[in-house]
C-alpha atoms as a printed R data frame, in Angstrom:
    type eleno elety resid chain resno      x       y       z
1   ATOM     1    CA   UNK     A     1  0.526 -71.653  18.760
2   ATOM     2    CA   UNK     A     2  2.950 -69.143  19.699
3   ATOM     3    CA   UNK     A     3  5.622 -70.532  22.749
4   ATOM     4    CA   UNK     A     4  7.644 -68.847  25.146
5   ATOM     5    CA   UNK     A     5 11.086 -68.374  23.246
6   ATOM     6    CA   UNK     A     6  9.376 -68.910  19.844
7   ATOM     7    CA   UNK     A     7 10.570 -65.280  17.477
8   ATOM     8    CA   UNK     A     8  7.714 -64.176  15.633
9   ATOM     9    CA   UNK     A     9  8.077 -61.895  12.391
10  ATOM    10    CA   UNK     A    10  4.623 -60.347  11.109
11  ATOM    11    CA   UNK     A    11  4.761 -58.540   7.585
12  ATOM    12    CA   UNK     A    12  3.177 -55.112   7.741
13  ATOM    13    CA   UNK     A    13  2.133 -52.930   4.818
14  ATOM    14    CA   UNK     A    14  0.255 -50.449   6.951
15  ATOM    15    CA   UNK     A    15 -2.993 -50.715   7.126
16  ATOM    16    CA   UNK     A    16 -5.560 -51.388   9.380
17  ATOM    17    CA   UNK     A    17 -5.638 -55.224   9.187
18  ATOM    18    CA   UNK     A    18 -1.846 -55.580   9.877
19  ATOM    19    CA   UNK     A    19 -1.314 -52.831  12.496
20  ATOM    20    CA   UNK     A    20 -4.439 -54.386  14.292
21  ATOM    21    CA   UNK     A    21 -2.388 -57.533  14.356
22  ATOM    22    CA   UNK     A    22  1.038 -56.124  15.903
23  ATOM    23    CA   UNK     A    23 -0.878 -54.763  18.497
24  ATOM    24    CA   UNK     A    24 -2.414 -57.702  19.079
25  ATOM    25    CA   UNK     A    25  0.602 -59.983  18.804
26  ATOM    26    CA   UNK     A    26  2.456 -56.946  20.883
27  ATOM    27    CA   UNK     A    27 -0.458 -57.216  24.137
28  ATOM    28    CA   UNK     A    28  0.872 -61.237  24.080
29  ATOM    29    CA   UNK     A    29  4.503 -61.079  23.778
30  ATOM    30    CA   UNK     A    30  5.455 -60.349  27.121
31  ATOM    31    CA   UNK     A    31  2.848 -62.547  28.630
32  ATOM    32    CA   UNK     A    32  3.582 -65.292  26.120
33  ATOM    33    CA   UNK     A    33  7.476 -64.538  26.295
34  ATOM    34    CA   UNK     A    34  8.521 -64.480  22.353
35  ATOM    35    CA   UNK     A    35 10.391 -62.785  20.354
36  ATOM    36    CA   UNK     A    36  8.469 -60.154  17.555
37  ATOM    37    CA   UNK     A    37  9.924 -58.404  15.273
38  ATOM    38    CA   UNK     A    38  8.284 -56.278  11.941
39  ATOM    39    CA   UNK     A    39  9.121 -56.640   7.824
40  ATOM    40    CA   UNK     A    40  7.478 -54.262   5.531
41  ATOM    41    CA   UNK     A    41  8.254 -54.664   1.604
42  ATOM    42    CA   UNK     A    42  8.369 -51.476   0.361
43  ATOM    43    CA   UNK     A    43  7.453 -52.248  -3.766
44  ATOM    44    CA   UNK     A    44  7.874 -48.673  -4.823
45  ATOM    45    CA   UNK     A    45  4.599 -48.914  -7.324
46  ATOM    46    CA   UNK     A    46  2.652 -45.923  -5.706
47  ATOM    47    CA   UNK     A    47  4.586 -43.531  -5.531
48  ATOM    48    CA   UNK     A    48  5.111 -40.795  -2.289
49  ATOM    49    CA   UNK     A    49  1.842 -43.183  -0.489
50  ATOM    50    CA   UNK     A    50  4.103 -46.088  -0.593
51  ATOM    51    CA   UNK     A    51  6.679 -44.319   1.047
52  ATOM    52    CA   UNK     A    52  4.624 -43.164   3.730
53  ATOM    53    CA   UNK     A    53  3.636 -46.441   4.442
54  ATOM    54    CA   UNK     A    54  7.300 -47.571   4.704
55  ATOM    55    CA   UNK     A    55  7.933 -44.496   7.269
56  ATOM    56    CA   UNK     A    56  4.546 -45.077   8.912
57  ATOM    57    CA   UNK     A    57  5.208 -49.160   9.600
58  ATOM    58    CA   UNK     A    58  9.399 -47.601  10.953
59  ATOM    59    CA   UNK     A    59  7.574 -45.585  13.065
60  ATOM    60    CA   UNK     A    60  4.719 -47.852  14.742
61  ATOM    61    CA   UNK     A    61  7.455 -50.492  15.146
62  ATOM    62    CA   UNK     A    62 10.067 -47.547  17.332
63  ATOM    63    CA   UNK     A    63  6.696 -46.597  18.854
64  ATOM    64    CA   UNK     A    64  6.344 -50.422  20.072
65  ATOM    65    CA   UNK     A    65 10.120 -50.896  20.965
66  ATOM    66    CA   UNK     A    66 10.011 -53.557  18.368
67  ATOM    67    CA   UNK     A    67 12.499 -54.373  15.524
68  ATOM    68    CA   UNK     A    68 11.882 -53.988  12.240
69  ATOM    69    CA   UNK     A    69 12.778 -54.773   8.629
70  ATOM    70    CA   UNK     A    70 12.643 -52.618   5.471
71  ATOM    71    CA   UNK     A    71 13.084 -54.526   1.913
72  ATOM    72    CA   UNK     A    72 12.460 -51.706  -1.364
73  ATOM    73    CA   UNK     A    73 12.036 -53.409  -4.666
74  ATOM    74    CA   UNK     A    74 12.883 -51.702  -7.590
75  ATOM    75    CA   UNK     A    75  9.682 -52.139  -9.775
76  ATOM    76    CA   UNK     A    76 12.173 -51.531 -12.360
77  ATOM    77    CA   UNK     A    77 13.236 -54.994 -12.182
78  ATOM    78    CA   UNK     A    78 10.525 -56.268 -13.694
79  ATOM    79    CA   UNK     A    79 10.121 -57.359 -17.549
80  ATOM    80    CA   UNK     A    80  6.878 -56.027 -18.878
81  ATOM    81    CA   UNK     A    81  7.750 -59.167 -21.691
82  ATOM    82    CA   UNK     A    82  7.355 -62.094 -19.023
83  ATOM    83    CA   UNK     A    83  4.151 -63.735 -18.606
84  ATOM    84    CA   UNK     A    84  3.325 -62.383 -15.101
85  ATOM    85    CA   UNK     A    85  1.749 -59.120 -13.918
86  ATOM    86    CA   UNK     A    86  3.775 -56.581 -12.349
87  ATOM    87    CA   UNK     A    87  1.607 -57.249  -8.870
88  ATOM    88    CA   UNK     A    88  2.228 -60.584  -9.276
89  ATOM    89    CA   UNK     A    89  6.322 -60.371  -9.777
90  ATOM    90    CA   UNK     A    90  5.978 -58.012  -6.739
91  ATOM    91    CA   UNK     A    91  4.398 -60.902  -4.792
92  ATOM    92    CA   UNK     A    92  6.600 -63.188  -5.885
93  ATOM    93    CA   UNK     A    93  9.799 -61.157  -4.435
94  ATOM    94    CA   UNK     A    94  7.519 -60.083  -1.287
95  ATOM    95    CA   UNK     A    95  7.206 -64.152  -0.509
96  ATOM    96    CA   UNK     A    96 11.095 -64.466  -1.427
97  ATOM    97    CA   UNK     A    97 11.731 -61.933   0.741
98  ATOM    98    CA   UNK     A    98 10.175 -63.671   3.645
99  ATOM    99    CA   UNK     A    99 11.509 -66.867   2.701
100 ATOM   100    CA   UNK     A   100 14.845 -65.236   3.995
């Protein structure tokens, strides 16, 4: 799937599931020639754990000489009137986010 010259960008939140995958996709990229590079939203709804997992997913990715990207939402944003969850306007900004 993945071609020589292709860039890559995998969203990490820090757990097990998505660092498991950078190292993966990181073990390929040189052999497979691409481009990878790291997004992690940060969503702000938990607190001093969600910054850790910001710092954490910084960290793996200068570990792994591999760029990264940091979007924070402002939870604040959201209108507790609207229709939709608060998880679910997060997702919907996470998905923007990657849209760009």
């Amino acid at each position: 799937m993945i071609k020589p010259g292709d860039r890559v960008t995998a969203s990490v939140s820090g757990g097990p599931d998505s660092v498991g995958m950078v190292h993966i996709l990181n073990s390929f990229r040189y052999e497979t020639d691409f481009k990878l590079g790291l997004c992690h939203v940060h969503h702000g709804l938990r607190g001093k754990e969600a910054d850790e997992d910001a710092d954490f997913v910084i960290d793996l990715a200068k570990r792994l000489s591999i760029p990264v990207t940091i979007k924070k939402i402002d939870p604040a944003e959201y209108d507790s009137r609207s229709k939709q969850s608060l998880q679910e306007f997060a997702r919907e900004l996470r998905y923007a986010f990657f849209l760009t």
